[in-house]
ROBA-544184 format. One line per 2 residues: their letters; for each residue x, y, z of N, C-alpha, C, O. Coordinates in steps of 0.05 Angstrom, whole numbers, plus 5000, padded with zeros to 4 digits. Example, Ala and Ser with C-alpha at 12.3 -4.5 7.8 and 13.67 -1.06 7.14 Angstrom:
<sites>
AS> 5264 4886 5156 5246 4910 5156 5264 4934 5156 5285 4934 5169 ~ 5257 4955 5142 5273 4979 5143 5258 5001 5157 5268 5023 5161
</sites>
This chain:
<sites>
XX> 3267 6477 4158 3279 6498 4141 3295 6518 4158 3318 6522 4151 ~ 3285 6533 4180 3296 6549 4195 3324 6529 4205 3348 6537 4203
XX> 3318 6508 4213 3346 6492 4224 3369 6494 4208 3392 6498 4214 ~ 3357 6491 4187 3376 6498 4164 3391 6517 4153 3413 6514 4142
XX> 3379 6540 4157 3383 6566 4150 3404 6567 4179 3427 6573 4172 ~ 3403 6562 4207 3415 6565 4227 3441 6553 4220 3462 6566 4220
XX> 3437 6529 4214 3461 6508 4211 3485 6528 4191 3508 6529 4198 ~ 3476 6544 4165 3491 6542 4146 3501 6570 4156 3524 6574 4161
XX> 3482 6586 4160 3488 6619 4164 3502 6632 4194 3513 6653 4198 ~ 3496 6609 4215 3514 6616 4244 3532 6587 4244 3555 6585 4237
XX> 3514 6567 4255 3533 6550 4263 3554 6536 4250 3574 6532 4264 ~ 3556 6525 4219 3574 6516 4205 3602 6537 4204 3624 6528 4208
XX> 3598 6564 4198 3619 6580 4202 3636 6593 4231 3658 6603 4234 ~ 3612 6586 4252 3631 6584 4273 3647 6557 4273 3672 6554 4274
XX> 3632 6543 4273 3653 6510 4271 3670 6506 4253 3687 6491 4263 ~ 3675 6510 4228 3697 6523 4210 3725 6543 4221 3747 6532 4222
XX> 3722 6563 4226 3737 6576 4241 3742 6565 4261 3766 6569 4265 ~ 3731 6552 4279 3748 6540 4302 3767 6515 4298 3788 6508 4309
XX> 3752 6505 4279 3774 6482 4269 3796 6488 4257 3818 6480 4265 ~ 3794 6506 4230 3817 6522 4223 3837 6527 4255 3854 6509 4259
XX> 3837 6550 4275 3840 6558 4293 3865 6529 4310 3888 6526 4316 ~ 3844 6519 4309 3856 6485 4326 3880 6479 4311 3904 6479 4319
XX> 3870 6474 4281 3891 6469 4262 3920 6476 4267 3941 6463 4270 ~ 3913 6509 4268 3938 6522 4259 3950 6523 4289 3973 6531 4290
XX> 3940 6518 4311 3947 6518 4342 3962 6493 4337 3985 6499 4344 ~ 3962 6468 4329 3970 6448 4334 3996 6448 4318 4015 6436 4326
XX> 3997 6462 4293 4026 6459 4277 4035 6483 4291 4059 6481 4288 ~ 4031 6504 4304 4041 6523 4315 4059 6512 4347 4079 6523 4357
XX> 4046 6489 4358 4057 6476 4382 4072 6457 4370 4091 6449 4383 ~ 4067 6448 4350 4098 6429 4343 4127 6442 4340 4149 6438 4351
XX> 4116 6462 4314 4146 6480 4304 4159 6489 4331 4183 6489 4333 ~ 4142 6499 4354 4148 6513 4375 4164 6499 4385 4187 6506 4387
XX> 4153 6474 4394 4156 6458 4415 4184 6434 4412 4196 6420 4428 ~ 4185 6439 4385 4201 6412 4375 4232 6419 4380 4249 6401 4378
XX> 4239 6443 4385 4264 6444 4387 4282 6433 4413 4305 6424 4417 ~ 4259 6440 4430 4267 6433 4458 4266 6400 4460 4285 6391 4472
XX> 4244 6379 4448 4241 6360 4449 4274 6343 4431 4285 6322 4438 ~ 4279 6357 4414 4297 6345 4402 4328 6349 4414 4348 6335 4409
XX> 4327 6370 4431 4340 6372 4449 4344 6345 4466 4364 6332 4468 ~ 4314 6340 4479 4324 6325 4501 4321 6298 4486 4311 6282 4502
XX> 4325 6287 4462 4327 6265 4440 4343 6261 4447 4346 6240 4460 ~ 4367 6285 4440 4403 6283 4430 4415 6276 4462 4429 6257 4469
XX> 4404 6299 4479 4412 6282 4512 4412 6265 4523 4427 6263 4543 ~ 4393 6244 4514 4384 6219 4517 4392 6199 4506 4390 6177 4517
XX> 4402 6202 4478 4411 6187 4456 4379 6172 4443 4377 6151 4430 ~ 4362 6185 4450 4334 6172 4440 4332 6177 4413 4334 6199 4402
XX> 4326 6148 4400 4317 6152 4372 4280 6151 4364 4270 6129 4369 ~ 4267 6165 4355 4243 6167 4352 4231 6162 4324 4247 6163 4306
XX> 4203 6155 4316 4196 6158 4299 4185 6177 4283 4205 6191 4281 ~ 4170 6187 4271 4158 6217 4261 4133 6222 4283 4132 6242 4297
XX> 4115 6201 4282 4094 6202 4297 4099 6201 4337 4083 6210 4354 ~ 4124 6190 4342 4124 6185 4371 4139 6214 4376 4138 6226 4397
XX> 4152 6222 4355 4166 6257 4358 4139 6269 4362 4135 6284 4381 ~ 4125 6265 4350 4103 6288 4346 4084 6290 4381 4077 6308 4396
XX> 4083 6261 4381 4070 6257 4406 4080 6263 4427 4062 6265 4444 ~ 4106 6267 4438 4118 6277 4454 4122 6304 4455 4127 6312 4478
XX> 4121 6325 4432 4120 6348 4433 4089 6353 4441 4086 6371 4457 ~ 4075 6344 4435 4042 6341 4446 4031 6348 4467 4011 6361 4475
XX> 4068 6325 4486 4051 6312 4511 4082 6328 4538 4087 6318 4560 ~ 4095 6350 4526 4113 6363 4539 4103 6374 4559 4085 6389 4553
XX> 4108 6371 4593 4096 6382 4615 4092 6413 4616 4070 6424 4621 ~ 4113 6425 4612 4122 6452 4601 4124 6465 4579 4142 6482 4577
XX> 4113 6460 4564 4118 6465 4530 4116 6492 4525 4101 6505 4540 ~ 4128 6502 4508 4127 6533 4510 4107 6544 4488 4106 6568 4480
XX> 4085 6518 4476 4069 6533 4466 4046 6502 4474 4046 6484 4458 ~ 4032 6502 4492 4009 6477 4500 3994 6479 4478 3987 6500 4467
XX> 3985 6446 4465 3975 6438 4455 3949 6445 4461 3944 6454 4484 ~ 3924 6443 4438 3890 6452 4453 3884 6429 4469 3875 6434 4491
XX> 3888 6400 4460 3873 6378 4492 3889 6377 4511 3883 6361 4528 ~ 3920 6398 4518 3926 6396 4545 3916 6417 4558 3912 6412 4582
XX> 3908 6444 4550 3888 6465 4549 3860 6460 4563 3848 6468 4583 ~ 3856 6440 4541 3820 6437 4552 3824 6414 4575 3813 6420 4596
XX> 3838 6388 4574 3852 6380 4601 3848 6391 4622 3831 6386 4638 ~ 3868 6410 4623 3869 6430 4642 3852 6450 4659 3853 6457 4682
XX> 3835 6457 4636 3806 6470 4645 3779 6449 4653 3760 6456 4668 ~ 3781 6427 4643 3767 6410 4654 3771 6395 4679 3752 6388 4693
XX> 3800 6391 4686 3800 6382 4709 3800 6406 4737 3794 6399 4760 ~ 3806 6428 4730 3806 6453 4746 3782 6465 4757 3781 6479 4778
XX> 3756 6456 4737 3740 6469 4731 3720 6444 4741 3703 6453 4757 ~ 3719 6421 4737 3689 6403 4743 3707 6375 4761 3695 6355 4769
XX> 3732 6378 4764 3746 6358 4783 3755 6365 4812 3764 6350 4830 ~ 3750 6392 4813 3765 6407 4835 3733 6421 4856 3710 6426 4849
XX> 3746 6424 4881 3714 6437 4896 3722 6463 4893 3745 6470 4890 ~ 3701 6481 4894 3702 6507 4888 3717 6520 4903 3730 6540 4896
XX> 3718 6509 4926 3741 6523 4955 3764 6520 4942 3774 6543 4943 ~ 3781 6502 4929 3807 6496 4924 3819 6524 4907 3805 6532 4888
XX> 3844 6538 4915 3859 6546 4907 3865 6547 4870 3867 6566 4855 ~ 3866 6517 4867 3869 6512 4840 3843 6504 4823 3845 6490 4803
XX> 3825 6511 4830 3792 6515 4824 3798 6535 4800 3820 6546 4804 ~ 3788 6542 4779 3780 6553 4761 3765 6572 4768 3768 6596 4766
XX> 3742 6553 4780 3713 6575 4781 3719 6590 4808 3711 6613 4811 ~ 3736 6575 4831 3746 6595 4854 3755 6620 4842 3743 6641 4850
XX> 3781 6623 4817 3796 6643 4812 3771 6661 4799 3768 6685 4804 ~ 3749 6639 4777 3733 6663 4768 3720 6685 4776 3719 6707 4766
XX> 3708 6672 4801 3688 6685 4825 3705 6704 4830 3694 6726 4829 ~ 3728 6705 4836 3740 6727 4848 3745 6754 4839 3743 6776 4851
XX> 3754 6745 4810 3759 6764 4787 3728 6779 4784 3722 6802 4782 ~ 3711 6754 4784 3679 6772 4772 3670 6787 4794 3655 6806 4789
XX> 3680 6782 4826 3664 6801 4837 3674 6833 4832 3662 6855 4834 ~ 3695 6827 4826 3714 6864 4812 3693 6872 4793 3674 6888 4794
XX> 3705 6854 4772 3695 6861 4752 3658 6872 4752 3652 6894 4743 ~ 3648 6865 4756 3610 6868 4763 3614 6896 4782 3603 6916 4774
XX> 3624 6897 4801 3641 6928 4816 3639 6940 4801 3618 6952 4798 ~ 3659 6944 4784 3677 6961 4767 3643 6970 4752 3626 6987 4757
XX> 3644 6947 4732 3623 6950 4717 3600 6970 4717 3595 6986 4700 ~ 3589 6964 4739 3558 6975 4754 3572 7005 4759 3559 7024 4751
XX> 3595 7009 4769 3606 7040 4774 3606 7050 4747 3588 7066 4743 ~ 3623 7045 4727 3628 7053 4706 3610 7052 4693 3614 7067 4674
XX> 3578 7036 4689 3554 7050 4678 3544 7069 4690 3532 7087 4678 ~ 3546 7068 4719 3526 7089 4726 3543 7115 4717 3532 7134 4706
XX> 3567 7114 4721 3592 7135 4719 3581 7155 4686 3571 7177 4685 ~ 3586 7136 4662 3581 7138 4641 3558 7143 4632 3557 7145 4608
XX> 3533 7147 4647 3510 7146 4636 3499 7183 4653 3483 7200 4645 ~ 3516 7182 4677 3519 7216 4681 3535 7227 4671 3529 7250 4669
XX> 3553 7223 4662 3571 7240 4645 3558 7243 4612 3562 7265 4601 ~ 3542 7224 4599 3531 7226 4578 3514 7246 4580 3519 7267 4567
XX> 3486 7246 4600 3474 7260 4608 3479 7290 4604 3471 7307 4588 ~ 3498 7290 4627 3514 7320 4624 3521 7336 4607 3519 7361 4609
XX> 3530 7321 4586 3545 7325 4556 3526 7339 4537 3529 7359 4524 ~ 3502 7321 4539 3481 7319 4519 3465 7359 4530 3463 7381 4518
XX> 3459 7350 4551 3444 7379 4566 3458 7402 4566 3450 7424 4557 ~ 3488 7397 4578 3503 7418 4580 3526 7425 4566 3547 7412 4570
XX> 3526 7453 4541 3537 7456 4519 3573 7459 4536 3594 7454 4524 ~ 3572 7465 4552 3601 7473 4561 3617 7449 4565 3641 7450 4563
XX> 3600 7421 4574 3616 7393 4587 3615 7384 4564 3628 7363 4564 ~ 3607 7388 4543 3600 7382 4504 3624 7388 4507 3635 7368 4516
XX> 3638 7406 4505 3665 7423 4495 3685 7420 4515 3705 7431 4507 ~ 3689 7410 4538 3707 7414 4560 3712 7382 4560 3733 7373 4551
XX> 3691 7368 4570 3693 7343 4588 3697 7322 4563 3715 7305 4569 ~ 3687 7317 4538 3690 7302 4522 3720 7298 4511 3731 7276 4510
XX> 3729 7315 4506 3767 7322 4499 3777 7294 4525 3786 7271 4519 ~ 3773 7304 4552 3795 7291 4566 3779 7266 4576 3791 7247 4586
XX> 3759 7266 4573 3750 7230 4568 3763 7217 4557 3778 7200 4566 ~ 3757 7225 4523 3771 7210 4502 3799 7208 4516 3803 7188 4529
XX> 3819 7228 4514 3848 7226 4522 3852 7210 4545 3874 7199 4544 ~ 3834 7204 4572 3841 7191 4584 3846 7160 4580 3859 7144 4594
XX> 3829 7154 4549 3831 7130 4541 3860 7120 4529 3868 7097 4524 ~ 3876 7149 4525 3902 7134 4513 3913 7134 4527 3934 7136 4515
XX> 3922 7133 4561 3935 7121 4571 3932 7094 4577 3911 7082 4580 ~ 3957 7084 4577 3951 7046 4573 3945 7050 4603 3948 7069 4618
XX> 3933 7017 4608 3920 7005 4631 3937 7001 4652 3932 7008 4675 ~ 3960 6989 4646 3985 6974 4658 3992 7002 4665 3988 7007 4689
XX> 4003 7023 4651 4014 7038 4674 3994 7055 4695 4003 7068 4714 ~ 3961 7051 4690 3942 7073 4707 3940 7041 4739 3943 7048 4763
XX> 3937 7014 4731 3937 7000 4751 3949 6996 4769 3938 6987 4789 ~ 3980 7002 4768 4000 7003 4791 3994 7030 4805 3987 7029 4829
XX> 3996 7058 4789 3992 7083 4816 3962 7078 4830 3959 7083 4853 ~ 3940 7068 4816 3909 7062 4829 3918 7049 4858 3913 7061 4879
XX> 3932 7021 4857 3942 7008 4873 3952 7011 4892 3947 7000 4914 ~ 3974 7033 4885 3992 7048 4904 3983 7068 4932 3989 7072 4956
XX> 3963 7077 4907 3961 7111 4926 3934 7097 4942 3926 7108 4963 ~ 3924 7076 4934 3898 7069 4948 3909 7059 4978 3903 7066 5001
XX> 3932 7035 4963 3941 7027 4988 3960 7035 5010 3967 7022 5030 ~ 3970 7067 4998 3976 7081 5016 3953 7095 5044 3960 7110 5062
XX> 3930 7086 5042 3902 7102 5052 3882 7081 5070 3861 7083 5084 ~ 3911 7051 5057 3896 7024 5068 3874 7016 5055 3858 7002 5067
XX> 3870 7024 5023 3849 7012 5015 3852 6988 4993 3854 6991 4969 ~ 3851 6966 5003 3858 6945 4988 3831 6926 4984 3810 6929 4997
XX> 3834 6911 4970 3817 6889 4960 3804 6887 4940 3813 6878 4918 ~ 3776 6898 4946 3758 6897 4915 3761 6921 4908 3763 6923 4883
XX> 3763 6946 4923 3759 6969 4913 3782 6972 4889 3777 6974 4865 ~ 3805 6973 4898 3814 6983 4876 3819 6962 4851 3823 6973 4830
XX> 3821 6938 4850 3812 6927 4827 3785 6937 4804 3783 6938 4780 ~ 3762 6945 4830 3735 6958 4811 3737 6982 4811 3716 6994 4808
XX> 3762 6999 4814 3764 7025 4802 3768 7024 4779 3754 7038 4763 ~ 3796 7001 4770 3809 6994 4748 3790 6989 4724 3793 6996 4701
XX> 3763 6972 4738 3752 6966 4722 3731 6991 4708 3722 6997 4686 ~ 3729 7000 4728 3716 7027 4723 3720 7043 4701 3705 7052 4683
XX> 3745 7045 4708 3770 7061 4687 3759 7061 4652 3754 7078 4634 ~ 3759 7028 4657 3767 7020 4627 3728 7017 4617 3721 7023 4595
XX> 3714 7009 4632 3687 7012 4630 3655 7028 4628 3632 7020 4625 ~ 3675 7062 4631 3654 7076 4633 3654 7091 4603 3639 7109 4595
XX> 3673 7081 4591 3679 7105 4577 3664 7094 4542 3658 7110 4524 ~ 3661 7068 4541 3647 7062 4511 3612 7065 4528 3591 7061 4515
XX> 3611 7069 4549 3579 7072 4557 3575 7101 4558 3552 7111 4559 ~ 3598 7116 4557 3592 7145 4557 3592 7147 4535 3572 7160 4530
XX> 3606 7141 4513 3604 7150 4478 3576 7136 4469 3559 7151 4458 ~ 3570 7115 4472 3535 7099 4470 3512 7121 4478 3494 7131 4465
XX> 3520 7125 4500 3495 7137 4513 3491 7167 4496 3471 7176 4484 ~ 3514 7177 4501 3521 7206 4486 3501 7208 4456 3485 7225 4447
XX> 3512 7176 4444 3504 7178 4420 3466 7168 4419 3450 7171 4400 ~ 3463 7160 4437 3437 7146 4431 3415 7175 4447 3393 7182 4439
XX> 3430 7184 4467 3412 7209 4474 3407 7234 4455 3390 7252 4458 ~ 3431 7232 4431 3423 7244 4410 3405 7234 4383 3399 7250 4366
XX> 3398 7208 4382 3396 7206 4371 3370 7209 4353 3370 7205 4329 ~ 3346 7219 4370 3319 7226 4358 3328 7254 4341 3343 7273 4343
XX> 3307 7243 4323 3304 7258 4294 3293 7296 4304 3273 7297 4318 ~ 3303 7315 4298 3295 7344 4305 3261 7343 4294 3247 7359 4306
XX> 3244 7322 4269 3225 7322 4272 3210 7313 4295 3189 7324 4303 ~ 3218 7295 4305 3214 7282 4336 3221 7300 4361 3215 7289 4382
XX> 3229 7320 4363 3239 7338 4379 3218 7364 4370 3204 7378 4385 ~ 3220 7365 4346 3191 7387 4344 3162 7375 4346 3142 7387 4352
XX> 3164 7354 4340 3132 7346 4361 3125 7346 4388 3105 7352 4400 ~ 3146 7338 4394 3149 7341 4428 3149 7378 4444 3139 7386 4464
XX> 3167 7393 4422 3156 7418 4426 3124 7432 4426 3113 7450 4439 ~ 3117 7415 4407 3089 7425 4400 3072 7407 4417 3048 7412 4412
XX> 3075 7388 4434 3060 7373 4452 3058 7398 4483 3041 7399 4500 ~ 3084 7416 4481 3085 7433 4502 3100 7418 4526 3101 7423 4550
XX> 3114 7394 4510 3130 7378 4527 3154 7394 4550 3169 7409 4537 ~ 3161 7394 4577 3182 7395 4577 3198 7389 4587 3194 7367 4598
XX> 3232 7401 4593 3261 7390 4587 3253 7359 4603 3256 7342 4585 ~ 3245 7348 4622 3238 7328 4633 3239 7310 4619 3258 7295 4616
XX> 3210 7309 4606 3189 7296 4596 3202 7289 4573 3201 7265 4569 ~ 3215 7302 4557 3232 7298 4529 3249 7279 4537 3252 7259 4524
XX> 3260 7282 4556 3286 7266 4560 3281 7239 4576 3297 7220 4578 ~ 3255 7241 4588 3246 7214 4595 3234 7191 4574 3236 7168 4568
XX> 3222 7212 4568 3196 7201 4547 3216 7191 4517 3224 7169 4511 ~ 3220 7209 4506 3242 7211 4483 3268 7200 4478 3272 7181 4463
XX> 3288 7217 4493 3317 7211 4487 3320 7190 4504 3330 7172 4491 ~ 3315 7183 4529 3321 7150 4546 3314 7125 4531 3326 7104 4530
XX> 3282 7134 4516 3280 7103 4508 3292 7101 4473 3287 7079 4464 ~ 3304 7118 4456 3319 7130 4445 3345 7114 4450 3350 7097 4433
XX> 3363 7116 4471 3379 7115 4480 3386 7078 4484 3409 7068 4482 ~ 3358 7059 4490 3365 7050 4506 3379 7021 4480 3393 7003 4491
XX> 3375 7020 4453 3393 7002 4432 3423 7009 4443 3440 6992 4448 ~ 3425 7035 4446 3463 7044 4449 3471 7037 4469 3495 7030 4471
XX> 3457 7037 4485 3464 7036 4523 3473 7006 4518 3497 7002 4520 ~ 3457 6982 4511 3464 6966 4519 3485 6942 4499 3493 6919 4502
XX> 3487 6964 4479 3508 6957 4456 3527 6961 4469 3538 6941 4479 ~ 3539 6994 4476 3558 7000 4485 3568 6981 4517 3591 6973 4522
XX> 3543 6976 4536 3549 6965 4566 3564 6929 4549 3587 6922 4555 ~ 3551 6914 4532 3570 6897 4519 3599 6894 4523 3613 6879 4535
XX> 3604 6926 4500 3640 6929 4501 3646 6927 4526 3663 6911 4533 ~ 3633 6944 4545 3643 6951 4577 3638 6933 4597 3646 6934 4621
XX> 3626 6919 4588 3630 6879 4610 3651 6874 4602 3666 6875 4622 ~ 3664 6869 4581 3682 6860 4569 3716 6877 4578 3736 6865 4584
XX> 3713 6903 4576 3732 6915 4586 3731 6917 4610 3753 6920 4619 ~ 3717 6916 4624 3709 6914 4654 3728 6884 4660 3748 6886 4674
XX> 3723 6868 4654 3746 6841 4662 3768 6840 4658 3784 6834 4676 ~ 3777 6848 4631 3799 6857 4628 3818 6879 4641 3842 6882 4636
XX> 3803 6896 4661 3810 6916 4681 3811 6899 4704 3834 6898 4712 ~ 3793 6884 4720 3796 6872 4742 3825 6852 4739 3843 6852 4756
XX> 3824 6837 4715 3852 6817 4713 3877 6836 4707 3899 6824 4705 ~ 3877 6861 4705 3898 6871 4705 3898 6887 4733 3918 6893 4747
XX> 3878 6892 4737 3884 6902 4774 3895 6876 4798 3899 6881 4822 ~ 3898 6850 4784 3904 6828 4801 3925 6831 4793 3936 6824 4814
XX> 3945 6838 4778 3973 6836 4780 3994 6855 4792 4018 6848 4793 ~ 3990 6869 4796 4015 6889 4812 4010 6892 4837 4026 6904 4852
XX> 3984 6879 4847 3973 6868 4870 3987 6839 4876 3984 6832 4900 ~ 3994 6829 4868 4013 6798 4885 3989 6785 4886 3990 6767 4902
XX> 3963 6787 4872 3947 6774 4886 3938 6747 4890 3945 6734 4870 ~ 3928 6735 4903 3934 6701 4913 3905 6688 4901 3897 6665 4905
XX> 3890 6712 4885 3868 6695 4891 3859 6711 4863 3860 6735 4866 ~ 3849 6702 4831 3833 6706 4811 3843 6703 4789 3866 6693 4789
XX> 3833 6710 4766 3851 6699 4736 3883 6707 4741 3903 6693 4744 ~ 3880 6734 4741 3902 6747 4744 3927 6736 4758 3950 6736 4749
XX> 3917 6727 4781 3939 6714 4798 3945 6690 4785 3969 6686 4784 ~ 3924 6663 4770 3930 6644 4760 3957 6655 4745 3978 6644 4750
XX> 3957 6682 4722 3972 6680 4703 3998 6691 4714 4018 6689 4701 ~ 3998 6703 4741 4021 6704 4755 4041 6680 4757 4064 6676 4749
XX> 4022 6666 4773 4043 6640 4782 4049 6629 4756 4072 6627 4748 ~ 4029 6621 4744 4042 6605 4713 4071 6614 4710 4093 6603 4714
XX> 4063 6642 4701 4088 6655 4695 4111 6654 4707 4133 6651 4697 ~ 4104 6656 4735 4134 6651 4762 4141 6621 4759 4165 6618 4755
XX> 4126 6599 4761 4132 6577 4759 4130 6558 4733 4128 6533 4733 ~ 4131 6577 4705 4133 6575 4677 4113 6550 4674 4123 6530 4664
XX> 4089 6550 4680 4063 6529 4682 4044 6542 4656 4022 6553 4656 ~ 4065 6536 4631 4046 6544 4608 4020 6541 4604 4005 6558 4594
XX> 4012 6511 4613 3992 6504 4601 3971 6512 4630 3948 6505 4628 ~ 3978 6525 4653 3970 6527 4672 3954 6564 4658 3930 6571 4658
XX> 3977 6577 4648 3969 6602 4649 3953 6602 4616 3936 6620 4617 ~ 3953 6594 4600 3932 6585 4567 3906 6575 4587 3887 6589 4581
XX> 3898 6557 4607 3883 6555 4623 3861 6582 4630 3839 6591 4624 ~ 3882 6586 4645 3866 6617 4662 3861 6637 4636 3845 6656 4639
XX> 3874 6632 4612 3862 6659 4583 3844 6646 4588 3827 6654 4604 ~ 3841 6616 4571 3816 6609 4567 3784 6611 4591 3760 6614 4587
XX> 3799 6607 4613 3778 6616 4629 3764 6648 4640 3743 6654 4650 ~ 3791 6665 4630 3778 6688 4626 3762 6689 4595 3743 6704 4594
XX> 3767 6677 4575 3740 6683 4556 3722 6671 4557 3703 6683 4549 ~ 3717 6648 4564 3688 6638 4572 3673 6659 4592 3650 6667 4590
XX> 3690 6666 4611 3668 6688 4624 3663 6714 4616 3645 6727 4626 ~ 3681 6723 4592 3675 6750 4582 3652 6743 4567 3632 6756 4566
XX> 3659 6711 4551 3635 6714 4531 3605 6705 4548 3582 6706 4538 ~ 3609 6698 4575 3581 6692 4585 3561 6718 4600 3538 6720 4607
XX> 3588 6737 4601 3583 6769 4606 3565 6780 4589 3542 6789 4592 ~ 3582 6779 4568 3573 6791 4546 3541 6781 4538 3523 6798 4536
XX> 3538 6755 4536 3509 6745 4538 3489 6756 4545 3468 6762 4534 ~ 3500 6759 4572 3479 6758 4594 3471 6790 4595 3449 6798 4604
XX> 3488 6804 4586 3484 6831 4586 3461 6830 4556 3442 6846 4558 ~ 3463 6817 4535 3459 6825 4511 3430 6807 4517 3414 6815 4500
XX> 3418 6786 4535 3393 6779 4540 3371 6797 4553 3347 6803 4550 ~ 3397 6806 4574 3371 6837 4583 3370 6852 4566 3348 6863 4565
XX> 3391 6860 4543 3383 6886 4529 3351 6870 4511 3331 6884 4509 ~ 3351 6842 4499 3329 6839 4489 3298 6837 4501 3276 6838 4490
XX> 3307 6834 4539 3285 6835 4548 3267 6868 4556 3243 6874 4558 ~ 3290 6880 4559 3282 6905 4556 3283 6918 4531 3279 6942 4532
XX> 3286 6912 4514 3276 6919 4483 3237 6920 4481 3221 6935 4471 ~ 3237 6888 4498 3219 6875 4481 3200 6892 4506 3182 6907 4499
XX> 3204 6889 4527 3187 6909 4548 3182 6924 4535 3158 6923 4529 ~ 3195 6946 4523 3186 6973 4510 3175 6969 4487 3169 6991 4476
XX> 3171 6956 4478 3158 6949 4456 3168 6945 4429 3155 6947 4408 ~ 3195 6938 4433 3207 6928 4402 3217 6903 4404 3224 6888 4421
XX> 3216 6906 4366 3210 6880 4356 3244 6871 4358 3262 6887 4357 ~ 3246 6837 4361 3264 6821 4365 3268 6812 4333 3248 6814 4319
X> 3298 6800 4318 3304 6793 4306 3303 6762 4297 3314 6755 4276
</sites>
């Protein structure tokens, strides 16, 4: 019965949507693709049938919109045909990107979880520091990654660091609004027992608002794995760099290797979504440490 309930209520609707998805990817790479193919028809004087048209737009080395099995092709042979040393390795480029990213990450929680702190205790960083948090979020990424870059590597500091600043950037800031919100979140009846226990500022905030805190923390650290990668793959580009997603979607781009650079997306979301996981397994194991109940 539970199998059942699984099948109908998660898994049949993810597999629905992905098929849909496929669907509309595959008439989306024909319409795309077909103009160029009929192109090189008329250059050739080649006459085709409906189905051998179709198949050739399919099977275009360069197509300006890759089909999903030259996609998954591509990630399969990159990914379980290649040694991890190789350049054109998948999991080489991933490793590289994730060691930023996990950088970035780990800075931008700890970053976010003192600035929450701060916020919560001190009425003045309430009113001062929260304004230019938020606002620092509307500057786009692309233009904060090139001066990070710049001024670092004017100082000679190149490599991981400033990729896991980038990531920093974009990472601390949904763990500072989480935390913010989860250190507020006990009830003022819960706060006046703790007064009347003779509790203090410490003890409240250990005892109370941290474990309080800790559903938001690891909701919010979710979003911020997730933006955290997407900061490291944008710190690989104005860097030239030779080595991680980022650079995969470089060269594609320089050497128009469509189905090269749909590759490296796809292999940046398999690892956001195995981020995201892995982050969302500890939040249940430390749930369940403290003593709450699992779904």
């Amino acid at each position: 019965m539970q199998k059942e309930r699984l099948l109908q209520h998660r898994i049949l609707p993810v597999v629905t949507v992905l098929l849909v998805i496929i669907a509309i990817w595959y008439v989306a790479a024909y319409v795309m693709n077909s103009p160029f193919q009929r192109d090189l028809d008329r250059r050739g004087n080649v006459t085709s049938t409906a189905m051998e048209f179709f198949q050739k737009t399919m099977a275009q080395p360069k197509p300006v919109l890759p089909a999903p099995h030259q996609v998954v092709s591509n990630v399969f042979e990159n990914t379980f045909l290649r040694s991890v040393s190789s350049n054109r390795s998948l999991v080489y480029h991933g490793w590289v990107t994730l060691s930023s990213t996990v950088a970035g990450f780990t800075m931008g929680t700890l970053l976010g979880i003192l600035i929450a702190v701060g916020i919560v205790h001190v009425k003045a960083l309430d009113r001062s520091l929260m304004p230019w948090i938020i606002a620092s979020q509307t500057v786009p990424i692309l233009a904060v990654a090139p001066m990070v870059i710049v001024v670092l590597g004017a100082v000679n500091i190149t490599g991981l660091l400033p990729k896991a600043l980038i990531s920093t950037y974009l990472s601390f800031f949904p763990v500072a609004v989480g935390m913010v919100k989860g250190l507020r979140s006990p009830e003022l009846i819960q706060l006046d027992l703790m007064r009347t226990y003779h509790a203090s500022a410490g003890q409240t905030f250990w005892k109370l608002r941290v474990p309080a805190s800790i559903p938001f923390l690891f909701t919010s650290m979710k979003v911020a794995i997730a933006a955290s990668l997407v900061g490291a793959i944008v710190g690989e580009l104005p860097t030239g760099a030779v080595a991680g997603i980022g650079s995969k979607l470089l060269a594609g781009a320089y050497y128009s290797q469509t189905i090269d650079i749909w590759a490296a997306l796809i292999a940046g979301s398999v690892l956001a979504a195995l981020l995201v996981t892995i982050v969302g397994i500890v939040g249940k194991i430390v749930d369940r440490s403290m003593g709450g109940r699992l779904a």
